[in-house]
C-alpha positions as CSV (number, residue, x, y, z in Angstrom):
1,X,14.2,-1.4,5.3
2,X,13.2,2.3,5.7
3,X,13.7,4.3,8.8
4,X,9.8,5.5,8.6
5,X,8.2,4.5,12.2
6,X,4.5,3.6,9.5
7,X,4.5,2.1,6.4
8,X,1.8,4.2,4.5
9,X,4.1,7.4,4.8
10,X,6.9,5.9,2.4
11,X,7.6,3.7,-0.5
12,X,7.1,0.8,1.7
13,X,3.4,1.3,1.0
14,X,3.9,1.2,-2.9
15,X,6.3,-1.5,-2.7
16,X,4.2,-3.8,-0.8
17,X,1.3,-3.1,-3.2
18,X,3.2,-4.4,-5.9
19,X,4.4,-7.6,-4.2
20,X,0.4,-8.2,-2.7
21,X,-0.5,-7.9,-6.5
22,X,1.4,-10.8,-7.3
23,X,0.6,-12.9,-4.6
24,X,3.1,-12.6,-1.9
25,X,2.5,-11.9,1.6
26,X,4.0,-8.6,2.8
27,X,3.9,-7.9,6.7
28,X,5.3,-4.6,8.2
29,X,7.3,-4.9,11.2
30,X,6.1,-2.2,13.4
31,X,8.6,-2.9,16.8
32,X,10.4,-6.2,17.5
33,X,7.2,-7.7,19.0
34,X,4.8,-7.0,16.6
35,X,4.0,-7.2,12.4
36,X,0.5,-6.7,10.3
37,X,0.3,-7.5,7.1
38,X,-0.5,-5.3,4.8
39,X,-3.8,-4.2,3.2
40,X,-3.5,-2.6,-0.3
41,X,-3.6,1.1,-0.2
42,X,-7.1,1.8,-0.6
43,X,-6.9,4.6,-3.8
44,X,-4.9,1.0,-5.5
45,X,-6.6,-1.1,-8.5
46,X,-6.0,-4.3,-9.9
47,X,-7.4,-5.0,-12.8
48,X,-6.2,-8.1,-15.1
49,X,-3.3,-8.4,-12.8
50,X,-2.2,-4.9,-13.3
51,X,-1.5,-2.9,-10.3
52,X,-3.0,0.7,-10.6
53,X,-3.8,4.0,-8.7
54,X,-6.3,5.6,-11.1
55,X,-6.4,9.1,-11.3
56,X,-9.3,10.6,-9.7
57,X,-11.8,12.7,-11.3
58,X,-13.5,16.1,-10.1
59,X,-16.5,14.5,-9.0
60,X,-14.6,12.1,-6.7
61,X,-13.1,13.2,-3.4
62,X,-9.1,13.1,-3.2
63,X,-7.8,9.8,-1.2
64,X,-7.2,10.3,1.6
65,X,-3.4,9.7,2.3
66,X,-3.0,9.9,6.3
């Protein structure tokens, strides 16, 4: 568990990318009464099975994080 009130502003985030990747369902516990699950970070990749977060390129806009 992390002490982080939103998942997408820790390692939670990466974590649950990887664990989506392979199949698993990942929900974040917000308060005692309510969960989502997770959606993979949007910047994220899978290709082949592999998990990526492709580096972006000038002509692309930076992800937006927050």
């Amino acid at each position: 568990m992390c002490a982080e009130a939103v998942p997408w502003r820790c390692h939670r985030s990466l974590i649950a990318d990887a664990l989506v990747s392979g199949g698993w369902t990942v929900r974040h516990v917000l308060t005692t009464a309510e969960a989502q699950p997770h959606q993979l970070t949007p910047f994220a990749k899978i290709e082949n099975g592999l998990l990526t977060y492709p580096e972006t390129t000038v002509t692309d806009h930076p992800p937006r994080l927050f």
